[in-house]
ZALUMMAR-113927 format. One line per field, with one value per residue (C-alpha): residue number from 0; x, y negated, z. Coordinates in nm, 2 decimals. Last residue first. Layout:
dotor	[NUM_...]
u	[X_...]
v	[Y_...]
w	[Z_...]
REM end
This chain:
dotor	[201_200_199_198_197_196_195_194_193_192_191_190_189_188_187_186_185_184_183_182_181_180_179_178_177_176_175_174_173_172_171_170_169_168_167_166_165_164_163_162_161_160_159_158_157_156_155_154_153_152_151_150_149_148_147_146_145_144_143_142_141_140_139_138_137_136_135_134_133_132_131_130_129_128_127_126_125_124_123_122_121_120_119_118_117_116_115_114_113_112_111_110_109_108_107_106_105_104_103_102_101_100_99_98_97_96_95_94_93_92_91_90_89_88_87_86_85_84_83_82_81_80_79_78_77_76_75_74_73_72_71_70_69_68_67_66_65_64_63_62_61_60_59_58_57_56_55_54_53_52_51_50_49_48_47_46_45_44_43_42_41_40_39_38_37_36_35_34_33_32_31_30_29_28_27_26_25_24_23_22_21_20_19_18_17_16_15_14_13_12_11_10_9_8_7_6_5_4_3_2_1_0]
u	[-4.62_-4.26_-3.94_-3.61_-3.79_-3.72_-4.08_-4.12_-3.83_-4.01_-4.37_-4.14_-4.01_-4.33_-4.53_-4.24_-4.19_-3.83_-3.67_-3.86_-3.83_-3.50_-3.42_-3.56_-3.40_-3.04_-3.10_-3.25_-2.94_-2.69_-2.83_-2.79_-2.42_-2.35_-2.43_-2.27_-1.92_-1.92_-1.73_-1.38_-1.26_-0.94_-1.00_-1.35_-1.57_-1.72_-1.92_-2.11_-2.48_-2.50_-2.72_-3.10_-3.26_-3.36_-3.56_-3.79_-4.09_-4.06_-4.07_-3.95_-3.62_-3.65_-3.86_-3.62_-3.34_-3.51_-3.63_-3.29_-3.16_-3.43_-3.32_-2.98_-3.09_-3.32_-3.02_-2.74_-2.96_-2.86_-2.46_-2.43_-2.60_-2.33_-2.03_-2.12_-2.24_-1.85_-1.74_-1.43_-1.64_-1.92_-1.61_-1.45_-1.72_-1.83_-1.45_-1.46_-1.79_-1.95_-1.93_-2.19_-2.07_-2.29_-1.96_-1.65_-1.62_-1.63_-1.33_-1.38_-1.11_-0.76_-0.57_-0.21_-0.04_0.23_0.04_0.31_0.10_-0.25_-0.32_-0.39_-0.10_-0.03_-0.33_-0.59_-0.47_-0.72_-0.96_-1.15_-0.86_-0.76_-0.45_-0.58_-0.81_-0.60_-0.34_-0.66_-0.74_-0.37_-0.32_-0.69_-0.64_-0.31_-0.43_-0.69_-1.03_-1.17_-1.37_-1.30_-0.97_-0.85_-1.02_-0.82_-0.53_-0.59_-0.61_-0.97_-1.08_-1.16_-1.38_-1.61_-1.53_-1.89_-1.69_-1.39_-1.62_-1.82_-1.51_-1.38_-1.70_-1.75_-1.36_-1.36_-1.70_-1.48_-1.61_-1.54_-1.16_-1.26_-1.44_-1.21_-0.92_-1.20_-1.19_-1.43_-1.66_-1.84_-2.02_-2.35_-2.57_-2.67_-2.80_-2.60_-2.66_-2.35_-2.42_-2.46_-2.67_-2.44_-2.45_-2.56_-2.29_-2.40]
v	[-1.35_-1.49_-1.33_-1.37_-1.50_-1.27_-1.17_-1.21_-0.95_-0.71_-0.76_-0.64_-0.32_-0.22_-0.30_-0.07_-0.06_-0.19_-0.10_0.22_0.34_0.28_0.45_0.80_0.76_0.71_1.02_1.25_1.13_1.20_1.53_1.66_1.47_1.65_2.00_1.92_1.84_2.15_2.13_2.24_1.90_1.94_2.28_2.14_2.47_2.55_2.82_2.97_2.88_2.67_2.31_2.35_2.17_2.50_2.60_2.29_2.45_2.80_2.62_2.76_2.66_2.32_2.25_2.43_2.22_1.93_1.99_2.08_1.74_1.55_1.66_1.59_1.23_1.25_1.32_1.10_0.73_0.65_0.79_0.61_0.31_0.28_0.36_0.12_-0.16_-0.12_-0.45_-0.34_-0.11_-0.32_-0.63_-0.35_-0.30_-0.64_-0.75_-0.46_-0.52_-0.23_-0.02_0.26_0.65_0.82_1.08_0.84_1.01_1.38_1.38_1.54_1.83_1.86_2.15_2.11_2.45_2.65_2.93_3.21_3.30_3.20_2.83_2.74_2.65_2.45_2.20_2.17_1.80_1.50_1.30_1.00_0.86_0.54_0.67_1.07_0.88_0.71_0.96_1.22_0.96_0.96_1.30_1.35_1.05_1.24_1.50_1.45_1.54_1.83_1.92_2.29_2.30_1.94_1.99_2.30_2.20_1.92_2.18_2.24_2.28_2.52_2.33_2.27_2.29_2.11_1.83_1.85_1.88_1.55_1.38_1.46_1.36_1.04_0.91_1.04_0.81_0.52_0.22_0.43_0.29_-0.06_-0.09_0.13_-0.14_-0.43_-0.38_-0.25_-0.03_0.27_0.50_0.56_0.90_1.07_1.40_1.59_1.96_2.17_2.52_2.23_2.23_1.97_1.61_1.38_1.09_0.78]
w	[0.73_0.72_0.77_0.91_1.22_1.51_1.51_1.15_1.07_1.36_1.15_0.82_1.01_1.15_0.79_0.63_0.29_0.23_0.58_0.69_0.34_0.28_0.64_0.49_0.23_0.37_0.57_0.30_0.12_0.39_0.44_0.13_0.11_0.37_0.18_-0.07_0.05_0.25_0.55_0.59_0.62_0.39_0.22_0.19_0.13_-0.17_-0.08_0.22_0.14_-0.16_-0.11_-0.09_-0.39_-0.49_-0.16_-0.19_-0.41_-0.21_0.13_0.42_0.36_0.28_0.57_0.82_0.70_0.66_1.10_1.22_0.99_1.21_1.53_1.48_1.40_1.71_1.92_1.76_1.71_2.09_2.04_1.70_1.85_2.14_1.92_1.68_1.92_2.09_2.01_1.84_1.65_1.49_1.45_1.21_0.99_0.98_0.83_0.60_0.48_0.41_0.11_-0.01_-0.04_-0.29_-0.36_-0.25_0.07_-0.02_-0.22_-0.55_-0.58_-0.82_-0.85_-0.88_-1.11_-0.90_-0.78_-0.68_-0.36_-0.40_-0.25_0.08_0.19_-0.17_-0.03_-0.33_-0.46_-0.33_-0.59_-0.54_-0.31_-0.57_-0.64_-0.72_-0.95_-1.12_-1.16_-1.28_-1.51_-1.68_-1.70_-1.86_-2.11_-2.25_-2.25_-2.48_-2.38_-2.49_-2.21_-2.14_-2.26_-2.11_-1.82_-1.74_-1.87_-1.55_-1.30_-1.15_-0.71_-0.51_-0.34_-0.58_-0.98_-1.02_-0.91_-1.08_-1.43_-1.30_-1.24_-1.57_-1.73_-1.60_-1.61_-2.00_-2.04_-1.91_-1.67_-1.34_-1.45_-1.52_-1.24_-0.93_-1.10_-1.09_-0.70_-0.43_-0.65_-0.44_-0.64_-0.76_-0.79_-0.44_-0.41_-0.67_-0.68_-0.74_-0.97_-1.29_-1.61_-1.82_-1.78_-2.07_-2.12_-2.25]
REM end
């Protein structure tokens, strides 16, 4: 298995999303692992594949050939060339936010949740406390000397595409999604609601 190296990038969340046996068999490689790993810790800025290929000594070949995968399948974009230093001519690759810890929903469920309208009208109920609640990690994290390194970096690696930082959203998104794990798995509230509405028993 591949061990990771010390990284500048935390990682918050650690699985991907797999909708086909292509995104398997290619997130089934070491090579895949470690190049995506290296464009990741690369940050916003991005890696070129001869960089990869000195750095991780991975055959060529096998990098060209991931990173075409990769780029197809949307877990990779290319650094915009407006962006880029005048005279740079080499692609640079960067880690799409979306596919870092992202789950999958039903494609079918997703859609009926907006045409109906529940989406919208949930997002906009569960908005202020949510916002709320990032105000209040934020502050904790900060304060405290034992949390402060799991803080994302300050003013760095910027999204050229969303100009966010990729890392710090996916901070919040997993103290998010843990926090509703625990509600749903281990909570004696949750589990007396599933018995009220009878998809659970006492």
């Amino acid at each position: 298995m591949y061990t990771r190296k010390p990284r500048n990038i935390h990682t918050y969340l650690t699985h991907f999303p797999v909708k086909s046996y292509i995104e398997a068999d290619i997130l089934s490689k070491e090579t895949t692992w470690r190049i995506m790993d290296y464009i990741r810790q690369a940050g916003a800025q991005g890696i070129t594949a001869e960089d990869i290929v000195k750095k991780e000594k991975i055959p060529t070949s096998v990098v060209y050939s991931t990173l075409k995968e990769l780029y197809r399948l949307e877990y990779v974009f290319l650094y915009p060339s407006d962006k880029k230093a005048k005279g740079e001519r080499k692609k640079r690759f960067v880690c799409e936010r979306s596919t870092w810890g992202k789950y999958g929903i039903d494609e079918e469920f997703d859609a009926m949740l907006r045409v109906s309208g529940i989406l919208d009208s949930l997002t906009e109920e569960m908005r202020i406390p949510i916002m709320r609640v990032f105000k209040q990690v934020y502050d904790e994290f900060s304060k405290r000397k034992e949390l402060q390194k799991f803080l994302p970096l300050k003013q760095t690696n910027i999204c050229p595409n969303c100009q966010r930082s990729h890392e710090a959203m996916e901070f919040f998104y997993a103290t998010l999604l843990r926090c509703i794990d625990l509600m749903i798995t281990e909570s004696d509230e949750f589990k007396k609601f599933l018995v009220d509405i009878k998809f659970a028993s006492d």
